[in-house]
C-alpha positions as CSV (number, residue, x, y, z in Angstrom):
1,X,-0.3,21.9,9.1
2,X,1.0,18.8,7.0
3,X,-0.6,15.8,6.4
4,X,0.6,13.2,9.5
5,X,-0.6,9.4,10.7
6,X,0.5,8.3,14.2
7,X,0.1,5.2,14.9
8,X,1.2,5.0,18.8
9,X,1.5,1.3,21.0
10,X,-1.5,-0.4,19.2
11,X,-2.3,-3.7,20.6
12,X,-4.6,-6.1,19.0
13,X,-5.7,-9.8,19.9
14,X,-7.9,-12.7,17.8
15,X,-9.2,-14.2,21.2
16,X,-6.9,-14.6,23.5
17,X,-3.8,-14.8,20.7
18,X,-1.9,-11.9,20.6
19,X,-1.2,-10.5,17.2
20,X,-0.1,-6.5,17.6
21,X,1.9,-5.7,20.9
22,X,2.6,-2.0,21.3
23,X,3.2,-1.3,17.7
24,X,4.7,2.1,17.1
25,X,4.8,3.3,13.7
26,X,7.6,6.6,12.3
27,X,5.2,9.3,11.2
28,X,3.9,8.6,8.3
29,X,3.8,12.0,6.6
30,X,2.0,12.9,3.7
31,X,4.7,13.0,-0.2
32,X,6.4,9.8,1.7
33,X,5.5,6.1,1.3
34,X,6.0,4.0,4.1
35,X,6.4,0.2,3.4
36,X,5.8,-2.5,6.1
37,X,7.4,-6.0,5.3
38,X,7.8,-8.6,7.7
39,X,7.6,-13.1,7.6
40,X,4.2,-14.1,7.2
41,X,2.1,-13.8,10.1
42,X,3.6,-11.2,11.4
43,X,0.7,-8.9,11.8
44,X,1.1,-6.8,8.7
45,X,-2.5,-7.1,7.1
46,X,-4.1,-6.6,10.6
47,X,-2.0,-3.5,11.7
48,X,-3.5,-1.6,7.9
49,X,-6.8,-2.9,9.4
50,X,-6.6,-1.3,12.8
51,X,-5.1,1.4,11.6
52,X,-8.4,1.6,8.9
53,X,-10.8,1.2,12.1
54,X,-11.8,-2.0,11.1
55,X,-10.5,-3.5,14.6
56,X,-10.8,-2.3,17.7
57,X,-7.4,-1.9,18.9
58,X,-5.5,-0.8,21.8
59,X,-3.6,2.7,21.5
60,X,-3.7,5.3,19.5
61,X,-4.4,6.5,15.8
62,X,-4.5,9.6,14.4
63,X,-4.1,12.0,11.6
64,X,-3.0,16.0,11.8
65,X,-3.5,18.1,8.9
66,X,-7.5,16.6,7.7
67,X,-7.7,14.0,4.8
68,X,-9.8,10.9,4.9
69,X,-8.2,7.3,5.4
70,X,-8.7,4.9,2.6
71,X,-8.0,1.4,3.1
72,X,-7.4,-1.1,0.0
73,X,-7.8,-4.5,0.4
74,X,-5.1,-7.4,-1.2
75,X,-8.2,-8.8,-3.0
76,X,-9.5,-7.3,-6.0
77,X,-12.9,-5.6,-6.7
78,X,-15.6,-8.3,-7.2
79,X,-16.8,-9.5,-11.1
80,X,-19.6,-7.3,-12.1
81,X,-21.6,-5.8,-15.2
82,X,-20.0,-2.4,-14.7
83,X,-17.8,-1.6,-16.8
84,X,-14.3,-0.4,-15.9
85,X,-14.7,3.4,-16.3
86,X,-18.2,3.2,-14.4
87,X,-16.5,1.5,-11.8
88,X,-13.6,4.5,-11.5
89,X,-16.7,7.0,-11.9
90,X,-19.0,5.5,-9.0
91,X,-15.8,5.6,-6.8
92,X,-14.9,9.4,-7.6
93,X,-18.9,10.4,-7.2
94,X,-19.1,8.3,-3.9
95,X,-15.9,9.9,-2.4
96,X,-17.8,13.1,-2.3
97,X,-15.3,15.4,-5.1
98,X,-17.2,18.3,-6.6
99,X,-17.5,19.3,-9.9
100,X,-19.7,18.6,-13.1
101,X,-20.3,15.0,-15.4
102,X,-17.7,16.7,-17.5
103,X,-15.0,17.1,-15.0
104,X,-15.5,13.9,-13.5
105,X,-15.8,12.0,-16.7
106,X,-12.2,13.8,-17.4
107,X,-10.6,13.1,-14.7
108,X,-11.4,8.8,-14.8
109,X,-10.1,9.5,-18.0
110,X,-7.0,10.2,-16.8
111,X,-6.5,8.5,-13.6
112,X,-7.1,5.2,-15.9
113,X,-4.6,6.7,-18.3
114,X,-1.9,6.8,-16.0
115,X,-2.5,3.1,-15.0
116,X,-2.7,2.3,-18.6
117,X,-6.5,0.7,-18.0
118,X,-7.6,3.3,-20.6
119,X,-7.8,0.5,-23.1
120,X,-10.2,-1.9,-20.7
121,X,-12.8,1.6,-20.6
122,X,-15.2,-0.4,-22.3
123,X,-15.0,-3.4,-21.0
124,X,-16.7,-5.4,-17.9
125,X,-15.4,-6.1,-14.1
126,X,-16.7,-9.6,-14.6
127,X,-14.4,-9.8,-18.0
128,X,-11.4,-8.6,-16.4
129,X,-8.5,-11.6,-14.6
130,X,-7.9,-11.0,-10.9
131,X,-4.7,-8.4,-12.1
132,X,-6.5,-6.4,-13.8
133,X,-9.6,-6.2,-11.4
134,X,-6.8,-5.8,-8.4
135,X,-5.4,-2.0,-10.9
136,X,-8.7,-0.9,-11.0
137,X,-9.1,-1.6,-7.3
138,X,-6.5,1.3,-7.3
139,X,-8.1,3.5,-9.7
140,X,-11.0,3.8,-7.2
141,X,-8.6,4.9,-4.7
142,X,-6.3,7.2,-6.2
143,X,-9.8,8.7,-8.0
144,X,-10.5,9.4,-4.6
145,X,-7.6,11.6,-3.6
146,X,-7.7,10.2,-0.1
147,X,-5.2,12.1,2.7
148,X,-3.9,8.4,4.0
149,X,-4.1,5.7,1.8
150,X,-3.6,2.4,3.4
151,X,-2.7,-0.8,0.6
152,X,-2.2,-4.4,1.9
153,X,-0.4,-6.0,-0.7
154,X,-1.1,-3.8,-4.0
155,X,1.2,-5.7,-6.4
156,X,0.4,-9.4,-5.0
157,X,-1.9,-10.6,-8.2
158,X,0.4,-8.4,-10.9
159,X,2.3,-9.3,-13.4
160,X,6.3,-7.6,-13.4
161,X,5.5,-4.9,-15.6
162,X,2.0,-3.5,-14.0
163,X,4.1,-4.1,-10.8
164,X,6.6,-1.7,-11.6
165,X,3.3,0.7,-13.2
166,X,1.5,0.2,-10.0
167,X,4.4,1.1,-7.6
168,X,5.2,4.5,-9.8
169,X,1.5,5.1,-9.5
170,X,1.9,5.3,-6.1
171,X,4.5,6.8,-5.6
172,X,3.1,10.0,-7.8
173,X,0.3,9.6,-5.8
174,X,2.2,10.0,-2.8
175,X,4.2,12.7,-4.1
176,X,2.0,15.0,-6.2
177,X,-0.9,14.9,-4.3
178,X,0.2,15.0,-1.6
179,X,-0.8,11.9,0.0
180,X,1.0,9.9,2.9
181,X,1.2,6.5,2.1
182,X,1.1,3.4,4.1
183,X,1.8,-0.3,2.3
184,X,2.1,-3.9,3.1
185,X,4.8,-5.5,0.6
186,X,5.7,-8.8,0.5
187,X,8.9,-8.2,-1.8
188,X,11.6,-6.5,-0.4
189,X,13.0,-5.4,-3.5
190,X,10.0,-3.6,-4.7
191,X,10.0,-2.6,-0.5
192,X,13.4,-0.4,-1.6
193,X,12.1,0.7,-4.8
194,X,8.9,2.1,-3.4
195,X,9.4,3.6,0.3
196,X,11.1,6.2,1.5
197,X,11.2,4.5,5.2
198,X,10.9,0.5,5.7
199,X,9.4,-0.8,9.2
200,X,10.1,-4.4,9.7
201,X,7.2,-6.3,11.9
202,X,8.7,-9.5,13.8
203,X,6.3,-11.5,15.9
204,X,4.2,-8.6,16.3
205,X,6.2,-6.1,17.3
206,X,8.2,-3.4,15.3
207,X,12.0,-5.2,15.0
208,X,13.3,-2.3,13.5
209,X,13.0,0.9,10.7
210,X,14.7,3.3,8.7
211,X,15.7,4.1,5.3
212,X,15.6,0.8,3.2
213,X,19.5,0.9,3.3
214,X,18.9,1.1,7.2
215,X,17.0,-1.4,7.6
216,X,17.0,-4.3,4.7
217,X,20.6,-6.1,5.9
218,X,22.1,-9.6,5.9
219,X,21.4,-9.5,9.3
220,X,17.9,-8.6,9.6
221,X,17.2,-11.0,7.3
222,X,19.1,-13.9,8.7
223,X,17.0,-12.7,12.2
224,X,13.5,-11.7,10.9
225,X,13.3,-14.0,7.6
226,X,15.8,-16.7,8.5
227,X,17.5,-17.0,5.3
228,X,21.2,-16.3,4.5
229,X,20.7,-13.4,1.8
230,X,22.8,-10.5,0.3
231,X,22.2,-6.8,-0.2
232,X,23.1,-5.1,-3.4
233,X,23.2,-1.7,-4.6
234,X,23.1,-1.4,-8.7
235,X,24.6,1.0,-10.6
236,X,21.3,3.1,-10.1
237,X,21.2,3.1,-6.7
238,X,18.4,0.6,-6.4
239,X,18.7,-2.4,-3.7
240,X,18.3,-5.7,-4.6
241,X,18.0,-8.3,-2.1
242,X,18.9,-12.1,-3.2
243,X,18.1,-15.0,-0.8
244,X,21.4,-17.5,-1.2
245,X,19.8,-20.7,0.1
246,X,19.6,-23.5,-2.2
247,X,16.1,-24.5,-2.5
């Protein structure tokens, strides 16, 4: 059976103010990346946190095909004497993979390869700026090899070029492991470069999703966002939104 989260008619409150209101998710299936965008306040960040369990939530969650969920928080690993590859290392041993010191010595080395950490090994969590602490954040999780990986924000602290490493990391991730991937994202440029389906939360509630063509529009945006904006398609194929309000 493949790899598949449901999330069906999840309802959450803070008190007595509603934040979720029968949020339906598309599957989420595992070699896909699913990207949720949406105005701020939205309910994006706690959605990812019911779905994690961290909430209890109205409706249902659940995964077909076995894999664990593995939830990464938009803040970064806290400062501390490890260094960065003991960090990777704990994470791998604590997610339970098998295997000798050799293998998983071999296979931090690689995971922090492909993130291009490999040159902070050495080199201290409390030495490292928010950025870099937020990538190996993500080492730990892809080290992990999680069925459902859940990331609120994974570019937020990141600099345009370990953006674009980040999202690619992910996406292999997503692809090769397989993995299915579920991510809050703020930009809706990076939103098209990254997912293969965009869902749009709007006062709590799912306003719409699709493909990003599908869903990121002038409209939409003039509803959802409230700015006048454009849609463009480079040469590439990539979508580019531009907002054309003065500031």
């Amino acid at each position: 059976m493949d790899l598949t989260l449901r999330v069906e008619r999840l309802g959450f409150e803070y008190g007595r103010t509603p934040v979720l209101r029968e949020v339906t998710l598309p599957e989420v299936r595992a070699a896909e990346v699913t990207a949720v965008i949406g105005p701020n306040g939205s309910g994006k960040s706690t959605l990812l946190r019911c779905v994690a369990g961290f909430h209890r939530a109205r409706g249902r969650v659940r995964v077909s095909g076995g894999g664990e969920i593995l939830y990464l928080p938009q803040d970064p690993p806290p400062p501390s004497s490890l260094t960065v590859f003991e960090a990777v290392l704990v994470a791998r041993r604590v997610g339970g993979s098998g295997g000798g010191r050799r293998e998983h010595e071999a296979r931090v080395a690689e995971t922090l390869a492909a993130l291009d950490l490999d040159g902070l090994a050495g080199r201290r969590l409390a030495e490292l700026s928010g950025g870099q602490r937020q990538m190996v954040g993500l080492a730990q999780a892809m080290i992990r090899r999680p069925g459902v990986l859940l990331l609120d924000e994974p570019t937020s602290n990141l600099d345009l070029r370990n953006q674009f490493r980040v999202l690619r990391s992910v996406r292999d991730l997503a692809r090769n492991q397989p993995a299915a991937v579920l991510a809050v994202v703020h930009d809706l440029s990076l939103a098209a470069r990254i997912a293969d389906r965009i869902v749009v939360l709007h006062n709590g509630t799912v306003h719409s999703h699709g493909s990003p063509a599908e869903v990121l529009t002038t409209a939409m945006l003039s509803e959802v966002y409230q700015v006048d904006g454009t849609v463009q398609r480079a040469g590439n194929g990539v979508l580019t939104v531009a907002i054309a309000d003065r500031i």
